[in-house]
SEMAR-771713 format. One record per residue (C-alpha): residue in one letter; y, z, x; residue number from 1. Coordinates in nm, 4 decimals. Example, Ala and Ser with C-alpha at 12.3 -4.5 7.8 and 13.67 -1.06 7.14 Angstrom:
<sites>
@res:A, py:-0.4500, pz:0.7800, px:1.2300, n:1
@res:S, py:-0.1060, pz:0.7140, px:1.3670, n:2
</sites>
This chain:
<sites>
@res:X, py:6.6558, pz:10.1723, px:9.4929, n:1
@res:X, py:6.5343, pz:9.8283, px:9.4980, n:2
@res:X, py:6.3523, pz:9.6453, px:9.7563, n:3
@res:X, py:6.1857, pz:9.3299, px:9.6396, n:4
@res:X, py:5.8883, pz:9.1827, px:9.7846, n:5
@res:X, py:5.7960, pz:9.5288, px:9.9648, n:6
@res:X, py:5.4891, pz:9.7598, px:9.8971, n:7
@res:X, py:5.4281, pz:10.1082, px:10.1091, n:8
@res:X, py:5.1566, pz:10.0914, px:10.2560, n:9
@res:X, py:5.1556, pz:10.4708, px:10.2747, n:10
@res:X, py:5.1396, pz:10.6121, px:9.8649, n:11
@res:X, py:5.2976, pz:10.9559, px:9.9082, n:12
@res:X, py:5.6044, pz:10.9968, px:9.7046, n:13
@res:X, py:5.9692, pz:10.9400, px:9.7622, n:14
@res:X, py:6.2746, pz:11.1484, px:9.7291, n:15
@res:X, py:6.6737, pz:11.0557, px:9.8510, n:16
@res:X, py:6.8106, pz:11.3481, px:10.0640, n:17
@res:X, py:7.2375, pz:11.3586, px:10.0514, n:18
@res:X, py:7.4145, pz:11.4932, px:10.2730, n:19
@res:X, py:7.7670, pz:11.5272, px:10.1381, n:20
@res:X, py:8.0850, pz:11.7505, px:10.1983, n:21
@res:X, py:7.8560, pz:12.0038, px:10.5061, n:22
@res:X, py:7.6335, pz:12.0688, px:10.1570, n:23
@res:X, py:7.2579, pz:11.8987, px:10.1438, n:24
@res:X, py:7.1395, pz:11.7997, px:9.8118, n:25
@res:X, py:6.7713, pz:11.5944, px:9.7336, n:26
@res:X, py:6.6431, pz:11.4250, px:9.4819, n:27
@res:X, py:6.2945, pz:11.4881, px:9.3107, n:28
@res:X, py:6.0054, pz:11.2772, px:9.4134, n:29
@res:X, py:5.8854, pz:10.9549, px:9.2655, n:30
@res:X, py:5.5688, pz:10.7606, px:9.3417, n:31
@res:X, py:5.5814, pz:10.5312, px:9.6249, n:32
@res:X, py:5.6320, pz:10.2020, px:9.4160, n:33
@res:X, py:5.9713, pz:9.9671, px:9.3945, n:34
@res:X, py:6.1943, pz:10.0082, px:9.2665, n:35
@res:X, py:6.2456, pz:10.3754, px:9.2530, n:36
@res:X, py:6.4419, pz:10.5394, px:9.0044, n:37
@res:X, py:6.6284, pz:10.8430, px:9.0657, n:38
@res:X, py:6.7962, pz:10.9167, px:8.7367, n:39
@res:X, py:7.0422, pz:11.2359, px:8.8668, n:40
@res:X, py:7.2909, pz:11.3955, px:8.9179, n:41
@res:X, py:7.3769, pz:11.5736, px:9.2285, n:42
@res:X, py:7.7064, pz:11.8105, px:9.2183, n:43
@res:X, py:7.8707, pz:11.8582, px:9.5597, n:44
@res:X, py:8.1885, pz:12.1211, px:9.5359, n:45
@res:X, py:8.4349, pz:12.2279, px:9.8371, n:46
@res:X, py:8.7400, pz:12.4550, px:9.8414, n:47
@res:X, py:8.9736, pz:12.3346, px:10.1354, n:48
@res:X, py:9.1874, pz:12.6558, px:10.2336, n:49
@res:X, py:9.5269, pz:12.5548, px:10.3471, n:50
@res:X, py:9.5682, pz:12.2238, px:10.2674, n:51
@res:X, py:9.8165, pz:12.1059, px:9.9873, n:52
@res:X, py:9.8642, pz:11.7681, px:10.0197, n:53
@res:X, py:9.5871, pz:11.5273, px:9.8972, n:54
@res:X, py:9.7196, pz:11.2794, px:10.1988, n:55
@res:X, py:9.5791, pz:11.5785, px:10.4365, n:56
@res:X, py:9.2657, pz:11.5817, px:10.2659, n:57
@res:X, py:9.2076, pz:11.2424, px:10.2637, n:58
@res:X, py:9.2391, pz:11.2674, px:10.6272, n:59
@res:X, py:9.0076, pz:11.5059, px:10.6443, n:60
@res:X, py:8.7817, pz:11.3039, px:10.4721, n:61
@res:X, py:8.7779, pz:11.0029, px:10.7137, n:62
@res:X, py:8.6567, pz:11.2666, px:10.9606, n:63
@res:X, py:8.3478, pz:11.3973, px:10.7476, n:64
@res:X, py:8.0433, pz:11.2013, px:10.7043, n:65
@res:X, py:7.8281, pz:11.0715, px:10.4535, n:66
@res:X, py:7.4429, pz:11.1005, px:10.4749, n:67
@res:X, py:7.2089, pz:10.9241, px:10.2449, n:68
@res:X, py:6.8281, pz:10.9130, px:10.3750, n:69
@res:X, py:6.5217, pz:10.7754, px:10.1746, n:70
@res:X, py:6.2292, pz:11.0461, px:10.2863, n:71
@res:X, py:5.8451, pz:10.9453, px:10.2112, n:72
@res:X, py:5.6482, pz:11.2947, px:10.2398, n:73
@res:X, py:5.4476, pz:11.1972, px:10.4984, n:74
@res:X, py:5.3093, pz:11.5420, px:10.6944, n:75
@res:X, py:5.4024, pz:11.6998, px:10.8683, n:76
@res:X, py:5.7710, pz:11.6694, px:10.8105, n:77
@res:X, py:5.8305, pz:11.3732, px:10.5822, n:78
@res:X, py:5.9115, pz:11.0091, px:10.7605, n:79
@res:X, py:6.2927, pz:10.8491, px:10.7044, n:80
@res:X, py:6.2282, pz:10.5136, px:10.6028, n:81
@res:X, py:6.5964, pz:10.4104, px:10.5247, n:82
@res:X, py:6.9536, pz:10.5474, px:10.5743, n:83
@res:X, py:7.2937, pz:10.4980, px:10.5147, n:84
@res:X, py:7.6112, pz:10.6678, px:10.6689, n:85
@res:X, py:7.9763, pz:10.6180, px:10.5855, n:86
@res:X, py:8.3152, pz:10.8289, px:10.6186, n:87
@res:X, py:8.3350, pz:11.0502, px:10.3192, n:88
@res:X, py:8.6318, pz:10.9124, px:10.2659, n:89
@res:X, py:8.4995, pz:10.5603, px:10.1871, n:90
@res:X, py:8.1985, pz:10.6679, px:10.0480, n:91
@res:X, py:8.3617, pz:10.9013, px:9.7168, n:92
@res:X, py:8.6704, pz:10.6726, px:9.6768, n:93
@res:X, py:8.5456, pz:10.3005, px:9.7440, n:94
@res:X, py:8.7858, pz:10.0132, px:9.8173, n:95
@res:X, py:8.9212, pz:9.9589, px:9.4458, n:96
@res:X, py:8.7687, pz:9.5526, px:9.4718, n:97
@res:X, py:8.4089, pz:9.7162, px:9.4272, n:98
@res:X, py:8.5329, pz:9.9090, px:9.1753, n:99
@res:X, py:8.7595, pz:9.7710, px:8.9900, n:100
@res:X, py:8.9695, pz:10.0984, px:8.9443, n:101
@res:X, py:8.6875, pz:10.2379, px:8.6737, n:102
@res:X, py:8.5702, pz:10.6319, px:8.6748, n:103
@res:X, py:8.1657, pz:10.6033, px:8.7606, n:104
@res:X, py:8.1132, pz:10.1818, px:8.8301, n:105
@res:X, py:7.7906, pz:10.1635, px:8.9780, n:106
@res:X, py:7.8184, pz:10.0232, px:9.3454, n:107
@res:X, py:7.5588, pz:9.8378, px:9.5287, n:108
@res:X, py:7.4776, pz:9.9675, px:9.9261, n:109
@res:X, py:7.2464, pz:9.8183, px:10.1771, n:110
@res:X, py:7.0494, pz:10.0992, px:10.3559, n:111
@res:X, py:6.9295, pz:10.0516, px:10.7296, n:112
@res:X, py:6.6017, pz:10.0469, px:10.7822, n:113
@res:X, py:6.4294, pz:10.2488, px:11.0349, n:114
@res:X, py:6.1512, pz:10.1228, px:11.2492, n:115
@res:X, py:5.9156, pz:10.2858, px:11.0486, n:116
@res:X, py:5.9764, pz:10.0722, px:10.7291, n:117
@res:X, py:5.8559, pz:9.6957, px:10.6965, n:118
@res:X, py:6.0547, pz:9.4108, px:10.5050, n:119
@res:X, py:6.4216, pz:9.3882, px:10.4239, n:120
@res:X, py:6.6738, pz:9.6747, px:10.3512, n:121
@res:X, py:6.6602, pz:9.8863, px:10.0622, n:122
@res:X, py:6.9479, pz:9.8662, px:9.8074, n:123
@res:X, py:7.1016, pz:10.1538, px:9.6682, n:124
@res:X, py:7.2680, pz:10.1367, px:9.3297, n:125
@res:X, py:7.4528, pz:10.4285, px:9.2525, n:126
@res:X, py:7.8195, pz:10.6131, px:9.1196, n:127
@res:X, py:8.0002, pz:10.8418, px:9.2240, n:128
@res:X, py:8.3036, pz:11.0679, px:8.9984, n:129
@res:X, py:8.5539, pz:11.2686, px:9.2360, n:130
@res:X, py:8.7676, pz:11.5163, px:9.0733, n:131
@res:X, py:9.0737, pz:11.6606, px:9.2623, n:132
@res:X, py:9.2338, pz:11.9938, px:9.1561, n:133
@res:X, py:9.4687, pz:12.2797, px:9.2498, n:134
@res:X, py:9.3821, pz:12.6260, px:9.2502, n:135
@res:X, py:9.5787, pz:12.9085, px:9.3735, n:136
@res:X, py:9.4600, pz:13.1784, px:9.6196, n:137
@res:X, py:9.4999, pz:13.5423, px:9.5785, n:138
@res:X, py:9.7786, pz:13.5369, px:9.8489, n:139
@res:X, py:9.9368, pz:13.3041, px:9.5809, n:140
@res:X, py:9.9454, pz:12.9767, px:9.8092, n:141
@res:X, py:9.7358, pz:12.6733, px:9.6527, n:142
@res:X, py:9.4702, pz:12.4868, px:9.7993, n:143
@res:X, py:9.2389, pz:12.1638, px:9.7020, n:144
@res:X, py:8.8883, pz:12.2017, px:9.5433, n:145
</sites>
């Protein structure tokens, strides 16, 4: 995450909470200092029981929402300095112009600032790999992971 120009002026550390697919992941913490480097890699994983068509799930997709919040542990709870919030639909499978049709591009996102956080937006660079597959249920009717 970059954000040129800006210091914290409060030095606890950092971490990027995602919310993804109903499942919350976060990232470790890094010092309060831009840019901030989160070098990991968060697995998300979701069965979808009765659908068979990946034109339903991608439906269901434009329904769900992405959640990406950068989280300074300030007590008691931590203080959201930044967020970002897109369809999930959108967010795993970007429009192919950003990507250029290439597995795990890194794209570029501006994150909203909250009234908390001074200076411009924080930019997220990140990638993101979607796999697709069948699997069959013990009834014997298939289903999307």
């Amino acid at each position: 995450i970059t954000c040129p120009g800006v210091l914290l002026k409060d030095k606890q550390e950092l971490y990027l909470s995602v919310f993804v697919l109903g499942q919350y992941k976060k990232t470790q913490c890094v010092p309060a200092v831009f840019p901030l480097f989160f070098q990991e890699k968060l697995v998300f994983e979701k069965a979808f029981a009765n659908i068979v068509d990946p034109g339903d799930l991608v439906k269901l997709l434009e329904f769900d929402t992405a959640v990406l919040e950068l989280i300074q542990l300030i007590p008691p709870v931590g203080k959201v300095l930044a967020t970002y919030e897109e369809n999930t639909r959108d967010f795993l499978f970007p429009d192919p112009k950003l990507t250029h049709g290439h597995r795990g591009l890194e794209r570029e996102i501006l994150m909203k600032r909250s009234p908390f956080f001074t200076g411009i937006a924080p930019k997220l660079r990140f990638s993101t790999i979607s796999l697709i597959s069948d699997s069959l249920l013990s009834s014997g009717r298939s289903h999307i992971q």
